[in-house]
N, C-alpha and C positions, 0 to 999 in steps of 0.2 A: 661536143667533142673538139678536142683541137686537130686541130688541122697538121699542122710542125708540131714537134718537139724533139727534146732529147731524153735520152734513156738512159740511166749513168749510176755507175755502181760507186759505192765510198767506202774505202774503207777509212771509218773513222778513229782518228787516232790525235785531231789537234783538237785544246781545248776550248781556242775560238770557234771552232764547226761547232762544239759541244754547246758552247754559251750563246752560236746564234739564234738555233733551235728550242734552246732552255733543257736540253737532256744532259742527262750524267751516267755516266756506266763504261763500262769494260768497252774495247775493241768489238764493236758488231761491224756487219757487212749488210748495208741498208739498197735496196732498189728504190729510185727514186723517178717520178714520172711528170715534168715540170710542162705546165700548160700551158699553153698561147693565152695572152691575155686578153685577147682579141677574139677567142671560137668559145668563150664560156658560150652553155646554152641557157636561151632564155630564159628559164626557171631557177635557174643558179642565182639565186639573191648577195652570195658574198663577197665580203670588198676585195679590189682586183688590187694584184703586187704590182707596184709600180714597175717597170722595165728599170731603172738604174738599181734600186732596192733588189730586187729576184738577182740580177748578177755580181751584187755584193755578195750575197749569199752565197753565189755558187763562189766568188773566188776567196770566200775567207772558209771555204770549206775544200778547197782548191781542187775544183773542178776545172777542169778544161770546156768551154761552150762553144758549139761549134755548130756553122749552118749551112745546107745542104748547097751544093754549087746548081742543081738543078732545083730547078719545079716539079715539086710531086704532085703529082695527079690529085685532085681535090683539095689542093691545101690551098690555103689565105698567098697574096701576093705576099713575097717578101719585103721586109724594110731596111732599107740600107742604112737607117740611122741607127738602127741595132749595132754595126760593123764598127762603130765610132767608139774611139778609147773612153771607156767608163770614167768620171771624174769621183774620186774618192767625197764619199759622203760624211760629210763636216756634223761635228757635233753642235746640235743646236746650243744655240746660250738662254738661258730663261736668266729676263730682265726680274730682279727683285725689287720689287718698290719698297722703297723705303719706310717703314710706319709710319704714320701721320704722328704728329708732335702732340702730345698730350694736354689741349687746353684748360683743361681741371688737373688738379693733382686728387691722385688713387685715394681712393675712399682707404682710409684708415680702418681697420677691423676693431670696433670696439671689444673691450677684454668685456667677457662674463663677470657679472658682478658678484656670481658666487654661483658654481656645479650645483645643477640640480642631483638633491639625494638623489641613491640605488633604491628603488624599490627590489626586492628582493619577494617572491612569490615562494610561498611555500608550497612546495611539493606533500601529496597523500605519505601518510610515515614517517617523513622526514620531522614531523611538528613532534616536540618533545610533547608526555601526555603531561597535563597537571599535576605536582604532589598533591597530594591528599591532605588535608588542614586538618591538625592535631584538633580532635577534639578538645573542649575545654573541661575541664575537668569542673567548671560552675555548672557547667549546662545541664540539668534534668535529662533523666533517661525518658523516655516517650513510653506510658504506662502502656502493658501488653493489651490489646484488644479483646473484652470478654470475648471468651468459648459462645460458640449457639447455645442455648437451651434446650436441650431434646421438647418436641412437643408432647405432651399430656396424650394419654389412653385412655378415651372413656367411653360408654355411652351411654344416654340418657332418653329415657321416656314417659312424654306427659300425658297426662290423663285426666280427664274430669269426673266428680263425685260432687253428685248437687252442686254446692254454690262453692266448692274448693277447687283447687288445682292440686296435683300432684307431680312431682317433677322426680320421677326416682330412679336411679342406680339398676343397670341392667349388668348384673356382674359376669354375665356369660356373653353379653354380646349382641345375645340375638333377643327379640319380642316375646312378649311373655305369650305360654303357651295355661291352658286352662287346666293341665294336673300339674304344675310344675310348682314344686312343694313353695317357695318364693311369692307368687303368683297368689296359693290357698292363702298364705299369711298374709299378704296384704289385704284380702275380701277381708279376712276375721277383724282386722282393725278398722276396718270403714266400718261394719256391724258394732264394733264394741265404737265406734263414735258420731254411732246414729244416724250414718250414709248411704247412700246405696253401695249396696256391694259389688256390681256391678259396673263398675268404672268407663269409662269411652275412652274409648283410645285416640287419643290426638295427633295424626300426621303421625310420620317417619319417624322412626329413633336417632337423635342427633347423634352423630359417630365422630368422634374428633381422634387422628386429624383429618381434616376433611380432603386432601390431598396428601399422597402416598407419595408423589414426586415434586419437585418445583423450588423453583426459590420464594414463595411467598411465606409470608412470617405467618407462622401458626402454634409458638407460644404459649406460654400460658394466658397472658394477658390479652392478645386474640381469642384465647377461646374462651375466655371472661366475657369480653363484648358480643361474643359470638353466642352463646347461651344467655345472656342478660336480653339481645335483640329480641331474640325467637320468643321467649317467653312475654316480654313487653306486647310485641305484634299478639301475643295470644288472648293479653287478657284487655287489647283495645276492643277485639270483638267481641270478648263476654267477659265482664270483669270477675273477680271471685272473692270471696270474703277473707279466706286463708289459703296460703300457696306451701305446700307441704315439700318439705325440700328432704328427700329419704335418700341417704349416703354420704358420704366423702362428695365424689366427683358432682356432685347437684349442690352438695353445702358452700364446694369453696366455689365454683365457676357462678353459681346463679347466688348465694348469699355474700361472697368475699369473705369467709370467715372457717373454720377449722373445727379440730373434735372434739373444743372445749366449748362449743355452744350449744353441743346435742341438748336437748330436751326444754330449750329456750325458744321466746319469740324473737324475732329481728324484724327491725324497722330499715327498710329498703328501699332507695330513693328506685321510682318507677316501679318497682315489683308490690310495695305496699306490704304490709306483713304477712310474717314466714314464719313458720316455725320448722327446726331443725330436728331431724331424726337421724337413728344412724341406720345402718343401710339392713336389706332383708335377711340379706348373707350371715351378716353380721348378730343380727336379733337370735338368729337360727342358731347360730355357733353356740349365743352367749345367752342364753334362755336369762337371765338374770336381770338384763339391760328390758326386759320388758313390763318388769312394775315400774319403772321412772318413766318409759311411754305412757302408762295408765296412768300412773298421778301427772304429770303434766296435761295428759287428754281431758281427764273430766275439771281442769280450770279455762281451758280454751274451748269446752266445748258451747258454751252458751253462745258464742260467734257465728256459727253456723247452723243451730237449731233454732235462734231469736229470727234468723231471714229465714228459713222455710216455715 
């Protein structure tokens, strides 16, 4: 705490008070409370105003300073060098040195020997799209990609008769049953070619196609190889003398051939000969197609009576 001071109202109104402070504004009425520079308390770390500095202050803000003719009770002795006409505070001079004399001469800025291009980035949409290149009128159209093939409906069942095979036309679908008039007609033509009448029935009836769904190629040319396999595996385990091919769907998948070969033999690479019938359905409908059965039967039948 300080010990002395003065207590001194301003009203401020000159624009040196203003500029010594660094304030700017209207006519206020400030209290002001100037300290002994001598009673700061020890924890006060800030730099102290000089005594000639603090009463520039006060008189370019034209305060009257004034100090007590007694000694107050706990305050600092006074100083009488305070009492002493202030000497007006001289503007310092800052010596400029002179810049040192340039013992090189300044680097010359060499000229660019040529701007580097703008890259310019293309912005998303801003890129114009490509025309489109007239086609040429030389140029070939690109032939349309065949259609699928529906796959073939058929299904077929083999069977054994002494030293033959039979490979025949199931035109309903399902395995032969023992009065199914189809079934009677077949026994009667093993009898009228001197076989048992009695047939074996060989595995499952091939059903094509053999998948209902899928992408896999089931064709007709699939189901060529597919009936040409089954019947080869058949007759690696028991070979046969004659492979009786009875229908359409047994003529063209297991022979490669149509309904101009009915009542013929065929020479069959891996199947070995065949001869061609037309289907049961069919014999039945057209009762007429069954003398060319008999006359072709008793020339091929010496085949399969000469091995038993």
């Amino acid at each position: 705490m300080c010990v002395y001071g003065v207590v001194f109202v301003v009203v401020w109104r000159s624009s040196a008070a203003r500029a010594a402070l660094g304030l700017i504004g209207a006519a206020k009425t400030t209290a002001y409370t100037l300290e002994c520079p001598t009673a700061l308390s020890p924890s006060d770390t800030r730099p102290l105003l000089t005594e000639p500095r603090r009463r520039a202050y006060l008189s370019a803000m034209q305060v009257v300073h004034w100090l007590p003719r007694a000694e107050l009770p706990f305050a600092a002795p006074s100083r009488p060098e305070l009492l002493m006409p202030v000497a007006q505070v001289e503007d310092i001079d800052f010596e400029v040195m002179p810049a040192p004399a340039a013992t090189e001469a300044p680097a010359i800025p060499q000229a660019r020997s040529g701007e580097r291009p703008k890259i310019e980035i293309p912005r998303p949409g801003s890129v114009p799209k490509p025309a489109a290149k007239p086609v040429e009128a030389e140029e070939q159209p690109v032939p349309p990609r065949p259609a699928p093939v529906p796959p073939p409906r058929f299904s077929l069942q083999l069977l054994r008769a002494g030293s033959c095979l039979l490979l025949v036309e199931l035109a309903t679908g399902q395995p032969f049953q023992s009065r199914d008039p189809s079934y009677l007609l077949l026994k009667d033509m093993l009898r009228a070619a001197g076989l048992p009448d009695a047939p074996q029935i060989i595995g499952e009836p091939v059903r094509w196609p053999l998948l209902v769904r899928g992408n896999m190629d089931q064709g007709p040319e699939a189901a060529r190889d597919f009936v040409q396999g089954f019947v080869q595996a058949r007759l690696e385990d028991a070979p046969s003398t004659c492979l009786w091919l009875i229908g359409m769907p047994a003529l063209r998948f297991a022979g490669n051939a149509d309904a101009a070969a009915y009542y013929q033999t065929l020479k069959l690479d891996g199947l070995g000969d065949a001869w061609a019938l037309p289907g049961l359905e069919l014999l039945m409908d057209e009762p007429q197609r069954k003398a060319e059965v008999w006359k072709a039967m008793r020339q091929l039948m010496a085949r399969w009576k000469s091995v038993e």
